[in-house]
Wavefront OBJ file of the C-alpha trace (Angstrom):
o trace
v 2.425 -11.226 4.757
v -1.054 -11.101 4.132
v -3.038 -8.782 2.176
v -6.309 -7.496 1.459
v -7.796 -5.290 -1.274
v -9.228 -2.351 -0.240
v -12.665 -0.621 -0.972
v -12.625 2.781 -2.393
v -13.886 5.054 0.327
v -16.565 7.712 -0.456
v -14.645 10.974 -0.633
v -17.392 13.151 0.484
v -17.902 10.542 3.868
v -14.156 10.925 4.583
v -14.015 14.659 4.266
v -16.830 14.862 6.761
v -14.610 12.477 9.020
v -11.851 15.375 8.068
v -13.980 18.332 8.726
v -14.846 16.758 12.267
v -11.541 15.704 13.474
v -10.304 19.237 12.862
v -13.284 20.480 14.926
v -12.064 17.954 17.869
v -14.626 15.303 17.308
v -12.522 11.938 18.882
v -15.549 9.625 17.169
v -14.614 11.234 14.001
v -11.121 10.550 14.631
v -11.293 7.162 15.596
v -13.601 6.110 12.664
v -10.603 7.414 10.348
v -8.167 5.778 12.122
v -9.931 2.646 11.823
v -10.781 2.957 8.490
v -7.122 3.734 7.457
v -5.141 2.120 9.426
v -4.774 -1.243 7.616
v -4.953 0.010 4.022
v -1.670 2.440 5.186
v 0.016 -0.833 7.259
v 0.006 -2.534 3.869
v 1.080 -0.524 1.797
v 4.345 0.806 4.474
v 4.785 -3.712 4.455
v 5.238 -3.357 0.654
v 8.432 -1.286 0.437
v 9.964 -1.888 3.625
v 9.440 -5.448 5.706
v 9.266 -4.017 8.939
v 6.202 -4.421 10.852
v 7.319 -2.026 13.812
v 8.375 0.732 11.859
v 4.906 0.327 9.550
v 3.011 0.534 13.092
v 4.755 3.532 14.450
v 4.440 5.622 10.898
v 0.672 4.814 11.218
v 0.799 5.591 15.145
v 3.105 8.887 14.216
v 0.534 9.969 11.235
v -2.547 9.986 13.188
v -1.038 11.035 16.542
v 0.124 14.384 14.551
v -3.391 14.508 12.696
v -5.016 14.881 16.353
v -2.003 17.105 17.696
v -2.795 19.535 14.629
v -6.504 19.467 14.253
v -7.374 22.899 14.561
v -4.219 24.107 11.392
v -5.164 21.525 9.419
v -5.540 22.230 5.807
v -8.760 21.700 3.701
v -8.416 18.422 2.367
v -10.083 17.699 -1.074
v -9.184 13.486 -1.073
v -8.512 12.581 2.402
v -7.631 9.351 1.422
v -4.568 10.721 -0.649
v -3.281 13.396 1.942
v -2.839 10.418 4.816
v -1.058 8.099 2.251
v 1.289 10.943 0.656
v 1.560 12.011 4.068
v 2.292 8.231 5.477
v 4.300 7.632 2.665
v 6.945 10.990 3.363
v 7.023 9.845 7.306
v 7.616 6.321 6.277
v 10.937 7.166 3.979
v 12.261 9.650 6.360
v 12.120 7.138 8.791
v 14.134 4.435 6.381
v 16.456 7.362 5.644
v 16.941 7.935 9.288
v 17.785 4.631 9.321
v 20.400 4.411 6.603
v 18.715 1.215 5.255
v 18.320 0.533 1.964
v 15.345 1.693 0.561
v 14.931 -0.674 -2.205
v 14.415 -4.278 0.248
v 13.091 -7.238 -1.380
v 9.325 -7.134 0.264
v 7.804 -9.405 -1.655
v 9.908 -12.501 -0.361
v 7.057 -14.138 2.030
v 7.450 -17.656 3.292
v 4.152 -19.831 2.150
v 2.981 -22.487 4.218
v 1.643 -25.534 2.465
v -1.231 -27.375 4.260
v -0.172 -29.853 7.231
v -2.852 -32.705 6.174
v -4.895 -32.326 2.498
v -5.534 -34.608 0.158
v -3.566 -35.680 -2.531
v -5.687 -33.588 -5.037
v -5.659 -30.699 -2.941
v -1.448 -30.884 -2.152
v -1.411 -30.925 -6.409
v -3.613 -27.303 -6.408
v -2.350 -26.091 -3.644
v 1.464 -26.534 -4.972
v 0.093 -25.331 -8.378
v -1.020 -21.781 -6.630
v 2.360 -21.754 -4.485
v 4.185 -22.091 -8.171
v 1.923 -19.692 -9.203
v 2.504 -16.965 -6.686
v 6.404 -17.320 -6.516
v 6.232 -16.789 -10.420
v 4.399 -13.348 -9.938
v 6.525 -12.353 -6.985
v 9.708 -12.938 -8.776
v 8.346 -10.410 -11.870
v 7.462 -8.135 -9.233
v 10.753 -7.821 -7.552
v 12.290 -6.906 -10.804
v 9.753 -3.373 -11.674
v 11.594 -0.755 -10.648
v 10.493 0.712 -7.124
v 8.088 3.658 -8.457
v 6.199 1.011 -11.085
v 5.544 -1.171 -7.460
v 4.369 1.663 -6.028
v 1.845 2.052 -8.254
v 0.986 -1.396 -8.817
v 0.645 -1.344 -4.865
v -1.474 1.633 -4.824
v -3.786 0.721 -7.996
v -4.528 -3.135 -6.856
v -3.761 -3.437 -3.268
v -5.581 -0.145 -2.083
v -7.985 0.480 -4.822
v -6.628 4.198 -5.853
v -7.628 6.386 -8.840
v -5.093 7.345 -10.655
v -5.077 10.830 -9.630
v -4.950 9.742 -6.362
v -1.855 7.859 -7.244
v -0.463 10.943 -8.704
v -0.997 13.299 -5.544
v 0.442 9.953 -3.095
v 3.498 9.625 -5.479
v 4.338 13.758 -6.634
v 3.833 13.066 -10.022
v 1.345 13.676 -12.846
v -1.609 11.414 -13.711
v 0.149 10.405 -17.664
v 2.901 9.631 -15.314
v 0.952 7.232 -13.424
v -1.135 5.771 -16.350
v 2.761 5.190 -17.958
v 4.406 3.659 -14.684
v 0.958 0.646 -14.204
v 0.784 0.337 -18.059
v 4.583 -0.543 -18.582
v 4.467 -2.564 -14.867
v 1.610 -4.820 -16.376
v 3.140 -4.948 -19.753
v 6.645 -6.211 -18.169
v 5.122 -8.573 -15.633
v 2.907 -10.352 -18.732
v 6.552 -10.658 -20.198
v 7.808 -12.152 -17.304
v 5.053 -14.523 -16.960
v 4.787 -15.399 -20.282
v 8.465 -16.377 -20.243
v 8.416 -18.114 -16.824
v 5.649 -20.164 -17.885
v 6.796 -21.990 -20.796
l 1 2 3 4 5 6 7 8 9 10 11 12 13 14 15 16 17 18 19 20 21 22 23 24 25 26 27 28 29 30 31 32 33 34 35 36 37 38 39 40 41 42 43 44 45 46 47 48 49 50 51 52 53 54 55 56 57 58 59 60 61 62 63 64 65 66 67 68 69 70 71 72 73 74 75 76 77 78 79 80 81 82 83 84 85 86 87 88 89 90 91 92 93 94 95 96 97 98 99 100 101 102 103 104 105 106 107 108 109 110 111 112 113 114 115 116 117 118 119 120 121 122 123 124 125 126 127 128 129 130 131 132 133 134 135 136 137 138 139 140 141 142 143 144 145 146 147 148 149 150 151 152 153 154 155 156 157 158 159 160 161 162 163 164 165 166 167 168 169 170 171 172 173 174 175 176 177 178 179 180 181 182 183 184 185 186 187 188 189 190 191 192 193
């Protein structure tokens, strides 16, 4: 699994994407879709390893977006509505599913290089040791503190973004990152020595 930071969009550009998609504008449409679609893969990847089901949420989402154009609601952060709205379609699905909601995602095989030299082989295991070490602290947050972690580093969110994608106040959010970060330093610092 691969991933990618994303850029914080400008609010005011997606709410004019918003305001024409509910006038019927497909342009409009598509330019959301593309500019979405990725950031809201990723973060479905993080909580449930399924690469079809993280496809058809995203498919499902925007399909119902265009469907309901003309009742959609203003939309102050667009960027917050399609991932608490991805995210609610994405558990409902697991929950359909009777699967366990809680799946070790992070576990990711890691390739090592086929011909290096020996100097790059050392780094390269170095960053492999590396990256199992934070992936291992990772797995043991509890589910909501890798949501935000997910939301905050992977997709670039505010935290009252994270708040309105997660149903829960801002203090909460600023609690669940700062005790995440605090506990993976712990981890770390133990694993390393």
């Amino acid at each position: 699994m691969f991933f990618i930071k994303a850029t914080d969009s400008s609010g005011s550009e997606d709410c004019a994407l918003w305001e024409s998609v509910k006038k019927g504008n497909e342009l409009a449409f598509s330019s959301l879709f593309k500019k979405f679609v990725n950031p809201l893969y990723n973060y479905g990847m993080h909580f449930f390893p399924d690469p079809d089901l993280a496809k058809d949420c995203v498919q499902e989402l925007f399909t119902s977006v265009w469907q309901k154009r003309e009742s959609l609601s203003e939309v102050s952060l667009v960027k917050g509505y399609l991932f608490r709205s991805y995210r609610n379609l994405f558990f409902a699905k697991i929950a359909e599913r009777k699967k366990d909601v809680h799946p070790d995602f992070w576990e990711e095989e890691v390739l090592e290089a086929e011909d290096s030299k020996e100097s790059e082989w050392i780094e390269e295991e170095e960053a492999i040791r590396n990256c199992k070490l934070v992936q291992h602290a990772v797995r043991e947050l509890t589910r909501r503190q890798r949501e935000a972690v997910v939301l905050r580093f992977y997709n670039g969110m505010e935290s009252r973004q994270i708040a309105e994608v997660m149903g829960i106040s801002v203090e909460a959010v600023h609690n669940l990152i700062s005790k995440a970060i605090r506990l993976l330093r712990e981890k770390l610092r133990r694993q390393t020595f």
